[in-house]
N, C-alpha and C positions, 0 to 999 in steps of 0.2 A: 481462368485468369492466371494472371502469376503467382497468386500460391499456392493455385490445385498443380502446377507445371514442375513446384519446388516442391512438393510435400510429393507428389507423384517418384522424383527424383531420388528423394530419402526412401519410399518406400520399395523402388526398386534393388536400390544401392543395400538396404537392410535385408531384402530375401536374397541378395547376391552374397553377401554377407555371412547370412545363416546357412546356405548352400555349402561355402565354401569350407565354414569350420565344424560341417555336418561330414562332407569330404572325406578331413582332416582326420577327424577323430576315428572313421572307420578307417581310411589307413593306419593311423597307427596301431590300434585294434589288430588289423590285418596282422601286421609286421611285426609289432613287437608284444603286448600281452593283451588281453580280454580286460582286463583291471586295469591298466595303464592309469593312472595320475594325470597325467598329461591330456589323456587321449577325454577322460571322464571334465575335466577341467574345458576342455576346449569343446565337448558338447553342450558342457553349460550354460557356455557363453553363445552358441549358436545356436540354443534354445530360447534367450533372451534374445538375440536377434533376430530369430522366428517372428516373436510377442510381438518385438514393434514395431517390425513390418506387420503386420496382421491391426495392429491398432491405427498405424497409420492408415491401411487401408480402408479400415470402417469409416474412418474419420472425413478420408476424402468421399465414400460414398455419400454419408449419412449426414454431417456438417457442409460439406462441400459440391455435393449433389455433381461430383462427376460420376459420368455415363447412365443418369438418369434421366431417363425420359419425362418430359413433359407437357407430351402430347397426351390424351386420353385414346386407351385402345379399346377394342371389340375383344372380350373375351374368347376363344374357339371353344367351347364343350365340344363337340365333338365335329369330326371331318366328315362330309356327306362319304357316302359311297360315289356319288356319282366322280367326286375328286381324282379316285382310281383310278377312272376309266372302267373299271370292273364291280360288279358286288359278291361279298363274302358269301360264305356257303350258306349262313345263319339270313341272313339279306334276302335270300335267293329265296329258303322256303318260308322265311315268315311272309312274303311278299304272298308267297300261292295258301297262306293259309294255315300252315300247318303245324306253325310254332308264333304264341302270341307274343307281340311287339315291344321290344324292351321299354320301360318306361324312364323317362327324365328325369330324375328326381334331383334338383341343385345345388351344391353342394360336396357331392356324391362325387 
């Protein structure tokens, strides 16, 4: 709806945000010192712009239940061989016998 669309918007605009004076700070870094004031200052701030893009994004996952699914799916454990087209080498001789068959265990 329209507040997963606007909280979406902040939390874009907030990792553009934290990008940019991540950027910032290694240029000046680059250019003028390793200690820079400035350059330490302006990671700061793009560290806390990190946070709340990062918080906003929970927020819309976990309150706002964008891009989750809720449909019920079919867990895959595992993919047959016959999927391939081919079976693995372990496939090939446990099939004639010669190495016993991994077991399933759930979980796992």
């Amino acid at each position: 709806g329209r507040a997963a669309r606007r909280m979406g918007l902040f939390h874009m605009l907030s990792g553009l945000l934290a990008t940019a004076l991540m950027a910032a700070s290694v240029a000046l870094r680059w250019f003028d010192s390793l200690v820079s004031p400035l350059a330490i200052l302006i990671a700061g701030t793009g560290l806390i712009a990190l946070v709340v893009s990062v918080a906003l994004g929970l927020y819309m996952v976990h309150v706002l239940a964008v891009g989750v699914s809720t449909e019920t799916e079919e867990l895959v454990t595992e993919v047959p061989a016959s999927a391939h087209g081919t079976r693995d080498r372990r496939s090939r001789v446990a099939a004639r016998g010669a190495l016993p068959r991994r077991q399933h265990h759930p979980g796992h």
